[in-house]
PDB file of N, CA, C and O in Angstrom:
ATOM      1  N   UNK A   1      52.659  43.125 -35.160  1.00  0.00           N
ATOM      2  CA  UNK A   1      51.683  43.109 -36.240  1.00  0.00           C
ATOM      3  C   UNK A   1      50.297  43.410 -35.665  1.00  0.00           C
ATOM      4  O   UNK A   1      49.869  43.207 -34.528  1.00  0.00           O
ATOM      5  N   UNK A   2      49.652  43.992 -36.832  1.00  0.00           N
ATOM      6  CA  UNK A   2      48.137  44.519 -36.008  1.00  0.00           C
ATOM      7  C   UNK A   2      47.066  43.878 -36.157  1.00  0.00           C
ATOM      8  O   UNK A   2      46.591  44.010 -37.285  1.00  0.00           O
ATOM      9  N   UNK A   3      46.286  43.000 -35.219  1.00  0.00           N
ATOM     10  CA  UNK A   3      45.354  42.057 -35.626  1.00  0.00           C
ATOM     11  C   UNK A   3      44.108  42.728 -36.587  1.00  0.00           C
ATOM     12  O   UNK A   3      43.455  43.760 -36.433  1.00  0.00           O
ATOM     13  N   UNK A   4      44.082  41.945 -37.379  1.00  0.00           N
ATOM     14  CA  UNK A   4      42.891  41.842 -38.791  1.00  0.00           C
ATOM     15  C   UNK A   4      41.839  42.728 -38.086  1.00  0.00           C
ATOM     16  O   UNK A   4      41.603  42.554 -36.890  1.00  0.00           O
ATOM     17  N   UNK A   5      41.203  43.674 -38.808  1.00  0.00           N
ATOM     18  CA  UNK A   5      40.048  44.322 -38.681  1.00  0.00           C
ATOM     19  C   UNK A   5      38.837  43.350 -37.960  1.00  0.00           C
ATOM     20  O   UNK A   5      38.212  43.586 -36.926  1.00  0.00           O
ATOM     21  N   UNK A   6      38.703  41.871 -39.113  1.00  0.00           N
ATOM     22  CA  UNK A   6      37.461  41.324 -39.076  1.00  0.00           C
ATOM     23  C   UNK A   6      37.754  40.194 -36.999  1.00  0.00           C
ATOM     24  O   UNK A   6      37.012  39.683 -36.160  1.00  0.00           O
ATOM     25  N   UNK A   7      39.386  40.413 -37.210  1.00  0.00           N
ATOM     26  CA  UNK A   7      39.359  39.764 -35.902  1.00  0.00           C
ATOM     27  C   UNK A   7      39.048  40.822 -34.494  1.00  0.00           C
ATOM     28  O   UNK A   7      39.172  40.357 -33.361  1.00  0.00           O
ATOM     29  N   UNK A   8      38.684  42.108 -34.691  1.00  0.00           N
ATOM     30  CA  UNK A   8      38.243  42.852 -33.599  1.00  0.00           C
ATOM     31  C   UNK A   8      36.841  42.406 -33.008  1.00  0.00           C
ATOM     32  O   UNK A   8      35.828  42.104 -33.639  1.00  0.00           O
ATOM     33  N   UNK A   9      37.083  42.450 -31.319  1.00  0.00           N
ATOM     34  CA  UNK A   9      35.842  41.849 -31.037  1.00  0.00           C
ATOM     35  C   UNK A   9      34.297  43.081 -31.038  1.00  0.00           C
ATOM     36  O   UNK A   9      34.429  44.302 -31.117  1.00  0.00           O
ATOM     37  N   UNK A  10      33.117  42.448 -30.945  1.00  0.00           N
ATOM     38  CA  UNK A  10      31.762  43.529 -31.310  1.00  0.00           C
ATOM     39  C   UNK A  10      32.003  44.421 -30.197  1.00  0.00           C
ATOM     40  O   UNK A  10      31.872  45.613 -30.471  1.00  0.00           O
ATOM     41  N   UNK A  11      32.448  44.023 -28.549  1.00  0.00           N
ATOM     42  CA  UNK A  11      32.464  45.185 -27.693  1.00  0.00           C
ATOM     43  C   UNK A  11      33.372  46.454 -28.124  1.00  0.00           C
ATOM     44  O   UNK A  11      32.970  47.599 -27.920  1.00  0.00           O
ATOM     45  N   UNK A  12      34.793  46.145 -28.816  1.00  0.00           N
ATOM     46  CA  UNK A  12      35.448  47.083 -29.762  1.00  0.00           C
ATOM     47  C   UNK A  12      34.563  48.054 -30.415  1.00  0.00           C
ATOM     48  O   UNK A  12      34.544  49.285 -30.402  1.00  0.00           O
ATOM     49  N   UNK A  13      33.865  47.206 -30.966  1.00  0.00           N
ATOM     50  CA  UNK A  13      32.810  48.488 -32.549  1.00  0.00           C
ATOM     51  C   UNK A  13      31.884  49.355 -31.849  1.00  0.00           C
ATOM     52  O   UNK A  13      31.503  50.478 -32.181  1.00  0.00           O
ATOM     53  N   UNK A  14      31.496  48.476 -30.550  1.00  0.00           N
ATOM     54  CA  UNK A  14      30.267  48.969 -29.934  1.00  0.00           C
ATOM     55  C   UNK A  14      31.038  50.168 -29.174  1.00  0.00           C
ATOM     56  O   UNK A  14      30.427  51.233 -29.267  1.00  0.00           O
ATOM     57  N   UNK A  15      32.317  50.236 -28.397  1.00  0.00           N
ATOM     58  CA  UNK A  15      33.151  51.316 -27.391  1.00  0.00           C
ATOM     59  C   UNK A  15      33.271  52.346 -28.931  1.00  0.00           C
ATOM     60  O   UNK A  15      33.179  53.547 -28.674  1.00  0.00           O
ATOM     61  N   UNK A  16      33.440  52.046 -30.296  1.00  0.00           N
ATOM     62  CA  UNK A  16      33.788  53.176 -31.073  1.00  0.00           C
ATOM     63  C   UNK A  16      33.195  53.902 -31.912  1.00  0.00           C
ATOM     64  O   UNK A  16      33.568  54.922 -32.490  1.00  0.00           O
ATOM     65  N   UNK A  17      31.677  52.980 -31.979  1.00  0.00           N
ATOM     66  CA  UNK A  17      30.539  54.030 -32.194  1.00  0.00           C
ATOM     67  C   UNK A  17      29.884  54.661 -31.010  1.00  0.00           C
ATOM     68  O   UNK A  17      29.718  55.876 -31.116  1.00  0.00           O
ATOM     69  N   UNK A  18      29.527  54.169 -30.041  1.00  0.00           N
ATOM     70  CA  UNK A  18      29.803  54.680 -28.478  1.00  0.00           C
ATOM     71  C   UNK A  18      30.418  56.176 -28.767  1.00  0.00           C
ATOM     72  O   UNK A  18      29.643  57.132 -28.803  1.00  0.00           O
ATOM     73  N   UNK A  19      32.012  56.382 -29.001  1.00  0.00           N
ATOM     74  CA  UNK A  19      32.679  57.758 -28.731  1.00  0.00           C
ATOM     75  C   UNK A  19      32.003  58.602 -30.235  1.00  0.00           C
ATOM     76  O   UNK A  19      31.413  59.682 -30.183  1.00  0.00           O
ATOM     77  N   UNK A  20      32.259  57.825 -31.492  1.00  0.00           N
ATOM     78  CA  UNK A  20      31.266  58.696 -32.412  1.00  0.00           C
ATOM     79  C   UNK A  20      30.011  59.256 -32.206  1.00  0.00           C
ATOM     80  O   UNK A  20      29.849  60.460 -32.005  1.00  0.00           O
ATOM     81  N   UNK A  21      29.065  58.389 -32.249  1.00  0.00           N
ATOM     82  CA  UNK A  21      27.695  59.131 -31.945  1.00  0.00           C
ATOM     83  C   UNK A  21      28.206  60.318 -30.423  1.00  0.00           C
ATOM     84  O   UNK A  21      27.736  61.449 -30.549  1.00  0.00           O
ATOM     85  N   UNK A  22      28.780  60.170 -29.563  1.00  0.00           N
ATOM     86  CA  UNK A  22      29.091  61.598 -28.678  1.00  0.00           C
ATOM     87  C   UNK A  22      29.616  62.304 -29.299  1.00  0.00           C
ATOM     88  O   UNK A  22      29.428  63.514 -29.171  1.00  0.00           O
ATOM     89  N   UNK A  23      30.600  61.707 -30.342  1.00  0.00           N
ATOM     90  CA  UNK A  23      31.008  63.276 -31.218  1.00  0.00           C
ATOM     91  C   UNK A  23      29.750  64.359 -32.275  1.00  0.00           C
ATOM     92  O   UNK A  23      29.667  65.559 -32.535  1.00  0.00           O
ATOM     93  N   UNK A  24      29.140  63.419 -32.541  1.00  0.00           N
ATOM     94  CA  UNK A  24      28.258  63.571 -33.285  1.00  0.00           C
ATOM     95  C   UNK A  24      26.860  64.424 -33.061  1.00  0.00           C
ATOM     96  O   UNK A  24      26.212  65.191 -33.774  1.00  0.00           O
ATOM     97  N   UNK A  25      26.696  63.840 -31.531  1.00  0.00           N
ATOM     98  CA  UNK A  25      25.860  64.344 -30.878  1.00  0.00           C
ATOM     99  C   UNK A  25      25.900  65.801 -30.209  1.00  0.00           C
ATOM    100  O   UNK A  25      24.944  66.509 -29.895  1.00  0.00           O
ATOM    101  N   UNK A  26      27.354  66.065 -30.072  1.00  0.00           N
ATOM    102  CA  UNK A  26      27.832  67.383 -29.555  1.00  0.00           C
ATOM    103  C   UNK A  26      28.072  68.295 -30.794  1.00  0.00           C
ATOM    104  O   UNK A  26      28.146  69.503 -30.568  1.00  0.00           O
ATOM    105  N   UNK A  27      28.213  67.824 -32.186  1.00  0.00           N
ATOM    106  CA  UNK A  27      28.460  68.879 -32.873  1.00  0.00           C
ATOM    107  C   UNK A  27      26.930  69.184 -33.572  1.00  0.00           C
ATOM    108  O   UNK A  27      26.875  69.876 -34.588  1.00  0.00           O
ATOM    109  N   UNK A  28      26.093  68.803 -33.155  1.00  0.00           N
ATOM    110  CA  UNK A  28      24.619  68.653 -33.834  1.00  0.00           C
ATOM    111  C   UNK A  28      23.650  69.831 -32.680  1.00  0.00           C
ATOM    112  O   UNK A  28      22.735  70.591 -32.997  1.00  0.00           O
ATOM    113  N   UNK A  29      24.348  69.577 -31.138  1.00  0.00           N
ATOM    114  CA  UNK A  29      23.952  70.017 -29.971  1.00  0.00           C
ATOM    115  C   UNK A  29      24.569  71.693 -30.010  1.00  0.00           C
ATOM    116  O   UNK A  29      23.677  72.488 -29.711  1.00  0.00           O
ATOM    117  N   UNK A  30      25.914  72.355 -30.321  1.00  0.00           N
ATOM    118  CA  UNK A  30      26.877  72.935 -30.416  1.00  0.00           C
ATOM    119  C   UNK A  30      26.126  74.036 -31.560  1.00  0.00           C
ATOM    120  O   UNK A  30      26.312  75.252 -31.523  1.00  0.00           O
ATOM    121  N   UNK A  31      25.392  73.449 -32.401  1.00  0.00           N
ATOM    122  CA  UNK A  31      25.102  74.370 -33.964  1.00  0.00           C
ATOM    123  C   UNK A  31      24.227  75.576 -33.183  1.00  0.00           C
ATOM    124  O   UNK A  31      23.811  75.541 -32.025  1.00  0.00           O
ATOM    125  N   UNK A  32      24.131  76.265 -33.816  1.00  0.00           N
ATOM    126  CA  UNK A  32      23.443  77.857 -33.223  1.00  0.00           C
ATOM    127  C   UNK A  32      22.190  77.351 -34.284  1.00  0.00           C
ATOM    128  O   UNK A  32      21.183  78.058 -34.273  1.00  0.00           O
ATOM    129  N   UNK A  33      22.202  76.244 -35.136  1.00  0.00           N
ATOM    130  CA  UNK A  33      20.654  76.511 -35.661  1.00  0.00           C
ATOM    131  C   UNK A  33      19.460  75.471 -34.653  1.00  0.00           C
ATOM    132  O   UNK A  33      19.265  74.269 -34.831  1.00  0.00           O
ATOM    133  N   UNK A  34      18.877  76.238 -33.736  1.00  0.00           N
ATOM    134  CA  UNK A  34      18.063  75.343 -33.082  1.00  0.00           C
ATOM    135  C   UNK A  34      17.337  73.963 -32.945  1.00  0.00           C
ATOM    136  O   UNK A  34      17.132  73.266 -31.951  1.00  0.00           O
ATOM    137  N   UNK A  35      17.007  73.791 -34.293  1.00  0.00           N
ATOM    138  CA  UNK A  35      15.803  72.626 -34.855  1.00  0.00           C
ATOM    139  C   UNK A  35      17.168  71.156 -35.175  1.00  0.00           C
ATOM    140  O   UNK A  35      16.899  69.977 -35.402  1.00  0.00           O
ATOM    141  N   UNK A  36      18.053  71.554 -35.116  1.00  0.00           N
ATOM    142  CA  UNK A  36      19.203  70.762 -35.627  1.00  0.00           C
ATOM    143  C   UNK A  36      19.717  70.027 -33.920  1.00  0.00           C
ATOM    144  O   UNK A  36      19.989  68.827 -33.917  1.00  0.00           O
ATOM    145  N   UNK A  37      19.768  70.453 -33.196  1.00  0.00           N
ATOM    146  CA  UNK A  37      19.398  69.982 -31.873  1.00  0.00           C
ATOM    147  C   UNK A  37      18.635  68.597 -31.231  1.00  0.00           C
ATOM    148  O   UNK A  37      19.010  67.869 -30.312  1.00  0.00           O
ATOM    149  N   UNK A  38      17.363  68.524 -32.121  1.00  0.00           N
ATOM    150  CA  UNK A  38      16.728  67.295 -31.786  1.00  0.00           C
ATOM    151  C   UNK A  38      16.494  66.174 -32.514  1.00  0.00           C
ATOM    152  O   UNK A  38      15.648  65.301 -32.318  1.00  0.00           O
ATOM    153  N   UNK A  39      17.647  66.304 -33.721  1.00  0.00           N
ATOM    154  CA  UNK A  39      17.494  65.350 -34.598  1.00  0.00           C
ATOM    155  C   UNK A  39      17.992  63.812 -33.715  1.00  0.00           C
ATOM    156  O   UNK A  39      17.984  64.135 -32.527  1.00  0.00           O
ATOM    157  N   UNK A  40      18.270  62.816 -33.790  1.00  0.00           N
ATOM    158  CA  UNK A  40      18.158  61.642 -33.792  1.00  0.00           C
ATOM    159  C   UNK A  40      19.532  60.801 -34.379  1.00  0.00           C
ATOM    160  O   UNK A  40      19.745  60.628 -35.579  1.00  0.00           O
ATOM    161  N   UNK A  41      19.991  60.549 -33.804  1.00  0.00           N
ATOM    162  CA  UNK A  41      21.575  59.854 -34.605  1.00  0.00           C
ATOM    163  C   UNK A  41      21.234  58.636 -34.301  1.00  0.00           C
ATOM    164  O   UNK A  41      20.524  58.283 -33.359  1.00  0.00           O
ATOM    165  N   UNK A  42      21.993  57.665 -35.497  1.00  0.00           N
ATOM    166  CA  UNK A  42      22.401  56.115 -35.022  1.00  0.00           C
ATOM    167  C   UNK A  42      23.850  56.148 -35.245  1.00  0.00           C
ATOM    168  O   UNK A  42      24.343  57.223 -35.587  1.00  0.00           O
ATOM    169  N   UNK A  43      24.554  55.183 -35.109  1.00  0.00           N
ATOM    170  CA  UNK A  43      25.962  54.992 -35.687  1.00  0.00           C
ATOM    171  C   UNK A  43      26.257  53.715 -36.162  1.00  0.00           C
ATOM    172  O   UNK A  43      26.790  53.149 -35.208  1.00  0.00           O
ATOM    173  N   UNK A  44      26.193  52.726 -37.377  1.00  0.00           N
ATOM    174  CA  UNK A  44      26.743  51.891 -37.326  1.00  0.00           C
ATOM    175  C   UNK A  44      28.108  51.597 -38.101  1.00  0.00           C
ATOM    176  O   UNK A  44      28.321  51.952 -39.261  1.00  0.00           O
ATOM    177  N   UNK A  45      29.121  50.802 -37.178  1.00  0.00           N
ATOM    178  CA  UNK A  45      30.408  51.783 -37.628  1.00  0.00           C
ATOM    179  C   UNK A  45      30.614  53.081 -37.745  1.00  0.00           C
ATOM    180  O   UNK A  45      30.555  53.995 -36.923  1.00  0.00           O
ATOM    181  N   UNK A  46      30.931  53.039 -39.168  1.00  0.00           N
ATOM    182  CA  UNK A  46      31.430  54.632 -39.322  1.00  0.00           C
ATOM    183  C   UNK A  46      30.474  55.481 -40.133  1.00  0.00           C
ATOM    184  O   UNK A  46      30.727  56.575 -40.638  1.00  0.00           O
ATOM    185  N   UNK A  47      29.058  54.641 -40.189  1.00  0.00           N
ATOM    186  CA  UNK A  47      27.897  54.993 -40.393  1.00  0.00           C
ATOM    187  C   UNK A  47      27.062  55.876 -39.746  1.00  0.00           C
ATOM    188  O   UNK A  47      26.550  55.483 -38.698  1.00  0.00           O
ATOM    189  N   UNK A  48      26.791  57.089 -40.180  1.00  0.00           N
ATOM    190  CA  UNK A  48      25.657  58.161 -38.937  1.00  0.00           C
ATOM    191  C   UNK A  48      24.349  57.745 -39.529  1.00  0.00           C
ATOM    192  O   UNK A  48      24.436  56.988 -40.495  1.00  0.00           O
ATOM    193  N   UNK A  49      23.068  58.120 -39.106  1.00  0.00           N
ATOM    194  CA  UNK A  49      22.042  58.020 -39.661  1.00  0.00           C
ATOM    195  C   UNK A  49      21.569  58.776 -38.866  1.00  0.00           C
ATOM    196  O   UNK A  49      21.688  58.734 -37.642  1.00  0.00           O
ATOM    197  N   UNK A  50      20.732  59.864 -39.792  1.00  0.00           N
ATOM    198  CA  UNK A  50      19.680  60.886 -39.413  1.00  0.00           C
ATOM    199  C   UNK A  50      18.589  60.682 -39.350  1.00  0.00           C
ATOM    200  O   UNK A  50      18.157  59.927 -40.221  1.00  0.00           O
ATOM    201  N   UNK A  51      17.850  61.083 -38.591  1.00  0.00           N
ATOM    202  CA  UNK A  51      16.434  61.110 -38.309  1.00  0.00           C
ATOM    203  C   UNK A  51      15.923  61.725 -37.224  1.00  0.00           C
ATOM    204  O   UNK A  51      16.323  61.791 -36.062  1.00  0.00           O
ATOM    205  N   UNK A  52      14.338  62.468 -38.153  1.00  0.00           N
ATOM    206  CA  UNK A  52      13.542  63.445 -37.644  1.00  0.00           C
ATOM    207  C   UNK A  52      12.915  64.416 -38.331  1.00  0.00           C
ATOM    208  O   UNK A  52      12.836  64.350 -39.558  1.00  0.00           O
ATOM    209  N   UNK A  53      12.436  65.352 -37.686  1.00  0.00           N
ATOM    210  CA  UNK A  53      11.986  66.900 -39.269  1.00  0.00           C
ATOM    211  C   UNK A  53      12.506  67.865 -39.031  1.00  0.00           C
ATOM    212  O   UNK A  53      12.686  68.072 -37.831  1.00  0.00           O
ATOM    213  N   UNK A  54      12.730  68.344 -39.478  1.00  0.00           N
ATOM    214  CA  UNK A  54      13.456  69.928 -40.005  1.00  0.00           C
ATOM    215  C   UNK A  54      12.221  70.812 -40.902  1.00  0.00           C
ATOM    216  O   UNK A  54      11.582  70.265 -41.801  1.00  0.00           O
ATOM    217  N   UNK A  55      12.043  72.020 -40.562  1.00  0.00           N
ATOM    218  CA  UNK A  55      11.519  72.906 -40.810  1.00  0.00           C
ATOM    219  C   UNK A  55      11.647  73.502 -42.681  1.00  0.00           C
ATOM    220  O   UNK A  55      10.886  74.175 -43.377  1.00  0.00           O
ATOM    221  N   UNK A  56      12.918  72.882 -42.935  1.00  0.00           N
ATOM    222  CA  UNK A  56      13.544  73.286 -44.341  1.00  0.00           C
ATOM    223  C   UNK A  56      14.838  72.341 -45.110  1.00  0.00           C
ATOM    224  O   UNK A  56      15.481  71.463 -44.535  1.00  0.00           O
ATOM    225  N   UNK A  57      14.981  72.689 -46.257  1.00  0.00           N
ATOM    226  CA  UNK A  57      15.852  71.540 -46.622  1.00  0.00           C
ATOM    227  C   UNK A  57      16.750  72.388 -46.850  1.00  0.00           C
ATOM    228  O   UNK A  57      17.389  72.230 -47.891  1.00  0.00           O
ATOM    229  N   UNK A  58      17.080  73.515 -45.992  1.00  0.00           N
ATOM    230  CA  UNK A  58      18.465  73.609 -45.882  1.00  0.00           C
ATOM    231  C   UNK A  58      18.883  73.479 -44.751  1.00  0.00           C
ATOM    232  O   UNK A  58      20.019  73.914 -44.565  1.00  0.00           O
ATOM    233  N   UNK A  59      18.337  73.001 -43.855  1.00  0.00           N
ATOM    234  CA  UNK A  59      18.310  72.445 -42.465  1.00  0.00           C
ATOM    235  C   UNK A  59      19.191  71.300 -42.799  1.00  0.00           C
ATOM    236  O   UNK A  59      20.370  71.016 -42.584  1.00  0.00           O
ATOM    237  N   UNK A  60      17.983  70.635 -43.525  1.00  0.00           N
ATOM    238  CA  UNK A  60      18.721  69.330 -43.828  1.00  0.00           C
ATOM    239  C   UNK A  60      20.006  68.782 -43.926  1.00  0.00           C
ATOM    240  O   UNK A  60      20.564  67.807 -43.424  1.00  0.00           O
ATOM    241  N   UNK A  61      20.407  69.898 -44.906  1.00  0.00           N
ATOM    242  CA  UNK A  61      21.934  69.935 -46.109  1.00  0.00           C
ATOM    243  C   UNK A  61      22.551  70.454 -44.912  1.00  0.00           C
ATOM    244  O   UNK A  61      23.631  69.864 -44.873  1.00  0.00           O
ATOM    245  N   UNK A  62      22.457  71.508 -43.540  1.00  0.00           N
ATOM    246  CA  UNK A  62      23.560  71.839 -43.128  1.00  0.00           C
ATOM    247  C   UNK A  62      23.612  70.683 -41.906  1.00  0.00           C
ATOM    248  O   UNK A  62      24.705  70.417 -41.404  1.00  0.00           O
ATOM    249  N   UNK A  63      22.587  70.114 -41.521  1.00  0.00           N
ATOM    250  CA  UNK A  63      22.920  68.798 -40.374  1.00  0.00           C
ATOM    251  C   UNK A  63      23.554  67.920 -41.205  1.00  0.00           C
ATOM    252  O   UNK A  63      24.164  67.177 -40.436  1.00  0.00           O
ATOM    253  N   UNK A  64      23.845  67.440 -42.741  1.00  0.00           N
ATOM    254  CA  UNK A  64      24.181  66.467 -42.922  1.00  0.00           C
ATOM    255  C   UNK A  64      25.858  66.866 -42.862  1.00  0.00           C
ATOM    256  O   UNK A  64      26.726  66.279 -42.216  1.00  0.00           O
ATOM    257  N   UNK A  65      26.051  68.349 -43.969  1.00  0.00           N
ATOM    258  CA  UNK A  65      27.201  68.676 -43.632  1.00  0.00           C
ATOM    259  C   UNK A  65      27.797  68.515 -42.458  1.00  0.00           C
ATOM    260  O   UNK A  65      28.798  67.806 -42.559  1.00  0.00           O
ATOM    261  N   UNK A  66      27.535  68.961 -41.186  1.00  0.00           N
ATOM    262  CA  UNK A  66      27.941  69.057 -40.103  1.00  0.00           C
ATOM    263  C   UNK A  66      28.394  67.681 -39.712  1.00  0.00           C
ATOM    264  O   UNK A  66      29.506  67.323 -39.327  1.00  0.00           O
ATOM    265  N   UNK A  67      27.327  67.006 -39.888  1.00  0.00           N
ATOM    266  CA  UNK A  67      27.782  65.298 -39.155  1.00  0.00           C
ATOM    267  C   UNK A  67      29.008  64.921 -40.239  1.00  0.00           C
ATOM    268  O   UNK A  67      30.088  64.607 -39.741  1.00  0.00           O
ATOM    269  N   UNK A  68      28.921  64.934 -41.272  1.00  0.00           N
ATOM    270  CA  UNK A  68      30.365  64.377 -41.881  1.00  0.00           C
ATOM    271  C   UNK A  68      31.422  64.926 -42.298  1.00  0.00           C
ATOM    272  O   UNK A  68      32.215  64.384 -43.068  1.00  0.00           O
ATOM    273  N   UNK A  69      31.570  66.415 -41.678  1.00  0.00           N
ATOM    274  CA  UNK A  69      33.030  66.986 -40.920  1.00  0.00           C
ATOM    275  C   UNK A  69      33.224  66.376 -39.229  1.00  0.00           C
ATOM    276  O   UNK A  69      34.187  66.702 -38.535  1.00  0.00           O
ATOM    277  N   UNK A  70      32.303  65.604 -38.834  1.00  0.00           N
ATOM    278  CA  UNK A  70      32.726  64.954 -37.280  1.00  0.00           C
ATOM    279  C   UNK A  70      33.716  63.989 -37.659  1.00  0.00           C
ATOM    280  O   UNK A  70      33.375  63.339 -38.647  1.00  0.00           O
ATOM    281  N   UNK A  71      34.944  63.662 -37.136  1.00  0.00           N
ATOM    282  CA  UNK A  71      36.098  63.054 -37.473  1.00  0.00           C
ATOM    283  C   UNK A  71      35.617  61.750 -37.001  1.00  0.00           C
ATOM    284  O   UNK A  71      35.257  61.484 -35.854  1.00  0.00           O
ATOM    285  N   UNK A  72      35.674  60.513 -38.607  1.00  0.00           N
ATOM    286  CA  UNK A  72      35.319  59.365 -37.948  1.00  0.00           C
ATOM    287  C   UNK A  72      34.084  58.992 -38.063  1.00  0.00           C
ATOM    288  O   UNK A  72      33.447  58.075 -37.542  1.00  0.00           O
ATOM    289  N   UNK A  73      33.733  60.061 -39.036  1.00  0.00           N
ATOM    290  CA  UNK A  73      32.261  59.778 -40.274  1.00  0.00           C
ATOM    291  C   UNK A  73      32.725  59.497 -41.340  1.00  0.00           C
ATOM    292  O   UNK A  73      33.495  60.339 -41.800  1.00  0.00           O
ATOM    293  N   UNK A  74      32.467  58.213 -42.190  1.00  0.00           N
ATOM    294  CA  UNK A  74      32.801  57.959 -43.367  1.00  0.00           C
ATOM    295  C   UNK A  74      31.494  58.259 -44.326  1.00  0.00           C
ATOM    296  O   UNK A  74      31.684  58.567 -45.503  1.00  0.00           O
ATOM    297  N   UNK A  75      30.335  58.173 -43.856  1.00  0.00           N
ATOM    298  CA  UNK A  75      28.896  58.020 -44.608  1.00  0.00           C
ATOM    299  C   UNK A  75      28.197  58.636 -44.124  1.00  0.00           C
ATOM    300  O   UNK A  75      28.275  58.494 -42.904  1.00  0.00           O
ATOM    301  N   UNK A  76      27.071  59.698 -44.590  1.00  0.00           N
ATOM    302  CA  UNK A  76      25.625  59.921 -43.778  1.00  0.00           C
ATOM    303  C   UNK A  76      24.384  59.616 -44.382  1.00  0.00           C
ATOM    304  O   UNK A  76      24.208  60.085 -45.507  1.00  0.00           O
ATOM    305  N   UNK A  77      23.774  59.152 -44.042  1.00  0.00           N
ATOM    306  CA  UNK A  77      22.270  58.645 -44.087  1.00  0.00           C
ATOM    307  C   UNK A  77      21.540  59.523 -44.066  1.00  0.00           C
ATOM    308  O   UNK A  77      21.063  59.310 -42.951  1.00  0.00           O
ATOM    309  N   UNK A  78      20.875  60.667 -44.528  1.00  0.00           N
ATOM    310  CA  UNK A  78      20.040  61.276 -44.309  1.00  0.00           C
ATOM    311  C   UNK A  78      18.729  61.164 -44.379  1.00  0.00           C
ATOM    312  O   UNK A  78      18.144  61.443 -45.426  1.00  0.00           O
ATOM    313  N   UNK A  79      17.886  60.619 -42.960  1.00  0.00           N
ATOM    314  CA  UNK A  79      16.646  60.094 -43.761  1.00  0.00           C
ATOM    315  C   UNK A  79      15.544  61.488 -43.191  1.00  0.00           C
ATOM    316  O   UNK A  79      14.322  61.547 -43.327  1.00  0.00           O
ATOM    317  N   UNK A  80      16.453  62.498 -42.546  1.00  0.00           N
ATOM    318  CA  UNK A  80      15.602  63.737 -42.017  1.00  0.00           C
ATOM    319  C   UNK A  80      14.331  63.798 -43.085  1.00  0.00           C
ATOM    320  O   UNK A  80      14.400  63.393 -44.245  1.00  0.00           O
ATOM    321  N   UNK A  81      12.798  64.564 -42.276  1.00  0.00           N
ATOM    322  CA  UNK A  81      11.668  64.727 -43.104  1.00  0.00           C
ATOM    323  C   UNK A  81      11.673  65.873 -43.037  1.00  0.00           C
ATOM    324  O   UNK A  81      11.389  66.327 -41.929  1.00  0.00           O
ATOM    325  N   UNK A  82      11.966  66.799 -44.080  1.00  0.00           N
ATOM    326  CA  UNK A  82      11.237  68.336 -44.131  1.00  0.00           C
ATOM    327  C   UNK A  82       9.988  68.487 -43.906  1.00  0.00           C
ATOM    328  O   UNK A  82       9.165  68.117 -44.744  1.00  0.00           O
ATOM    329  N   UNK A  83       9.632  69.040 -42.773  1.00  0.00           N
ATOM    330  CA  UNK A  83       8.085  69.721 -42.656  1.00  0.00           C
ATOM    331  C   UNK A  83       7.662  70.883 -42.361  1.00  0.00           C
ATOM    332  O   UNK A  83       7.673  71.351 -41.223  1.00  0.00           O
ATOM    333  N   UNK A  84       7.195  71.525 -43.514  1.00  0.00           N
ATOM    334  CA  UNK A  84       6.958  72.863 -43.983  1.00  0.00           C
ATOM    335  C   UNK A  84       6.075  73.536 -42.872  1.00  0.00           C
ATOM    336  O   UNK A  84       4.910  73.215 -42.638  1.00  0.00           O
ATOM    337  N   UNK A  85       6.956  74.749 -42.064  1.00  0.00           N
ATOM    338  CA  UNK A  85       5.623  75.133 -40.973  1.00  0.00           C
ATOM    339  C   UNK A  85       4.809  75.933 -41.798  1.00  0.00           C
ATOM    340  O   UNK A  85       5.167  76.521 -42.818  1.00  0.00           O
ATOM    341  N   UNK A  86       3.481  75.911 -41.192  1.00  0.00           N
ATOM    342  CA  UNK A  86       2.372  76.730 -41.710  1.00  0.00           C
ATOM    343  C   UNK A  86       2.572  78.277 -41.529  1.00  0.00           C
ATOM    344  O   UNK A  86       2.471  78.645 -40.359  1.00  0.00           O
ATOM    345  N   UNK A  87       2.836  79.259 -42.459  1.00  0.00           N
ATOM    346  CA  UNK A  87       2.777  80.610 -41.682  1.00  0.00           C
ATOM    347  C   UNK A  87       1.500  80.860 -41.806  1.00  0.00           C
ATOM    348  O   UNK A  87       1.094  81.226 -42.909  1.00  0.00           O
ATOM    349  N   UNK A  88       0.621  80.723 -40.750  1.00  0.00           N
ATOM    350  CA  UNK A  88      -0.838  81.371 -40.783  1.00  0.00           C
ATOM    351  C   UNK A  88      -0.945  82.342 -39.603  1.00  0.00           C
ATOM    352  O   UNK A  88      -1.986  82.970 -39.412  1.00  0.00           O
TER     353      UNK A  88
END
């Protein structure tokens, strides 16, 4: 029988957001769109959370996509800030 979820110990959660955020971090690192590179991950559980700016909000929409096709994302947080560069 498989012990209860709530009986797993915190070093458990901590070793398996540990391997998420590396998944996470490599498919964010991996994207050919540059600015998507230095965003900012957390993981709690099976929780990602974004943060940072992006140039556009379709930046946005494709880092969020991306993080929750990483296997072992249930949720994303997107708290990315669009900031509009100046073309001058």
């Amino acid at each position: 029988m498989l012990p209860h979820r709530a009986n797993r110990r915190p070093d458990h959660f901590a070793a398996c957001e540990s391997r998420l955020l590396t998944r996470v971090q490599s498919r964010l690192r991996s994207s050919s769109y540059y600015p998507l590179r230095n965003l900012e991950c957390e993981v709690r559980r099976d929780v990602v959370v974004l943060r940072g700016r992006l140039p556009s909000f379709y930046l946005k929409q494709v880092a969020q996509e991306l993080v929750g096709s990483v296997r072992g994302v249930a949720e994303v947080e997107n708290a990315v800030h669009v900031q509009w560069l100046d073309a001058e």
